[in-house]
N, C-alpha and C positions, 0 to 999 in steps of 0.2 A: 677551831673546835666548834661540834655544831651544839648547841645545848638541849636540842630536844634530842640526837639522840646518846647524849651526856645521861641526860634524864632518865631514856628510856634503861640504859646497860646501868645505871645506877640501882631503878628497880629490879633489875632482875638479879643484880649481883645482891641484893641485900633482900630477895627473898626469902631466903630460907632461915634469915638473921629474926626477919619481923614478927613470924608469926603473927598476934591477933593485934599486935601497933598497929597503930592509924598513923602516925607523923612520920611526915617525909624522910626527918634525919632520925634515925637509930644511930644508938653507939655500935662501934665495931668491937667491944667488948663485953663479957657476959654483963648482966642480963639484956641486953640490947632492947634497951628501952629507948624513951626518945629522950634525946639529950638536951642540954640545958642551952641558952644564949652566948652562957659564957664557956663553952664548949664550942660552939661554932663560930666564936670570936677565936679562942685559941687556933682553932683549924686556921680561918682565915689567913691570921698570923704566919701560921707556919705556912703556906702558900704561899707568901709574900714572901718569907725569907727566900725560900727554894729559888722563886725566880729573881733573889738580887736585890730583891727590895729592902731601904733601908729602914728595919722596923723600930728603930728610934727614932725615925721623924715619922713612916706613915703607918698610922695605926690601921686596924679593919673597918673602924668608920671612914677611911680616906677613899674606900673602894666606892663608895656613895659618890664623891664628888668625881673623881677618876671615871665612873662610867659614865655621867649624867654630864660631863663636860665632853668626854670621849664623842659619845652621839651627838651634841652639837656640834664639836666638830666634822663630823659625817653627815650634818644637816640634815638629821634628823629633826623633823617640825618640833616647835618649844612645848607644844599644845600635847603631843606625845610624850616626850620627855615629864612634863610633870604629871600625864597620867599615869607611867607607869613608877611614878617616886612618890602616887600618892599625896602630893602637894595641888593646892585648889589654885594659889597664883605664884606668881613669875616671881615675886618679891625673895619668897624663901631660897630660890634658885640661885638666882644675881646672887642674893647677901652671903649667900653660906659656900655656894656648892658651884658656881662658876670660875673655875680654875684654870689657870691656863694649862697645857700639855706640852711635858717635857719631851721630845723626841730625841733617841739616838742617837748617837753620829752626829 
C-alpha cells in the first residue's frame, strides 16, 4: 500500500464530506466534522481486528511500537526512526517501543 497515494484518494473521497474543515480526519458521519482521538483510536482498533489482530493484547498504541521496530528491522537509520516518532534520544525507543517481530509461518 503506498500511503501517499492512500492520502491523496483519502482527500479526494472526503471532499465533498469537509467542506470548510481544516483536519485531516472527518467523521464519515453527519456533521463531519473533525473527530476526536478517541474516534481514531476506535478506527485503529477495528483495523486491527479486520486483519486478525488480537485486540485483547494489542491495543492502537501497539501500532507505535509495531512500526518503529518494523523500520528497524528494515534498517532503517535509528537517527530517522526517532525523528519521525518525534522522540529526541534512543532511550525512550530501547525502553518502550523496541519489540521484537512476530513473523508468520
Amino acid at each position: 500500500v503506498c500511503l501517499v497515494s492512500s492520502i491523496i484518494q483519502y482527500i479526494k473521497v472526503t471532499k465533498s464530506l469537509r467542506g470548510s474543515e481544516l483536519s485531516f480526519f472527518v467523521s464519515y458521519t453527519k456533521p463531519h466534522k473533525q473527530v476526536t482521538v478517541q474516534t481514531i483510536s476506535r478506527w485503529i482498533k477495528q483495523v486491527l481486528a479486520y486483519a486478525g489482530v488480537d485486540t485483547d493484547i494489542f491495543k492502537p498504541h501497539s501500532t507505535r511500537a509495531a512500526s518503529t521496530s518494523a523500520a528497524r528491522d528494515m534498517d532503517v537509520p535509528l537517527d530517522h526512526i526517532l525523528a519521525a516518532a518525534g522522540w529526541s534520544n534512543e532511550r525512550t525507543y530501547q525502553r518502550f517501543y523496541n519489540k521484537p517481530i512476530a513473523r508468520p509461518g
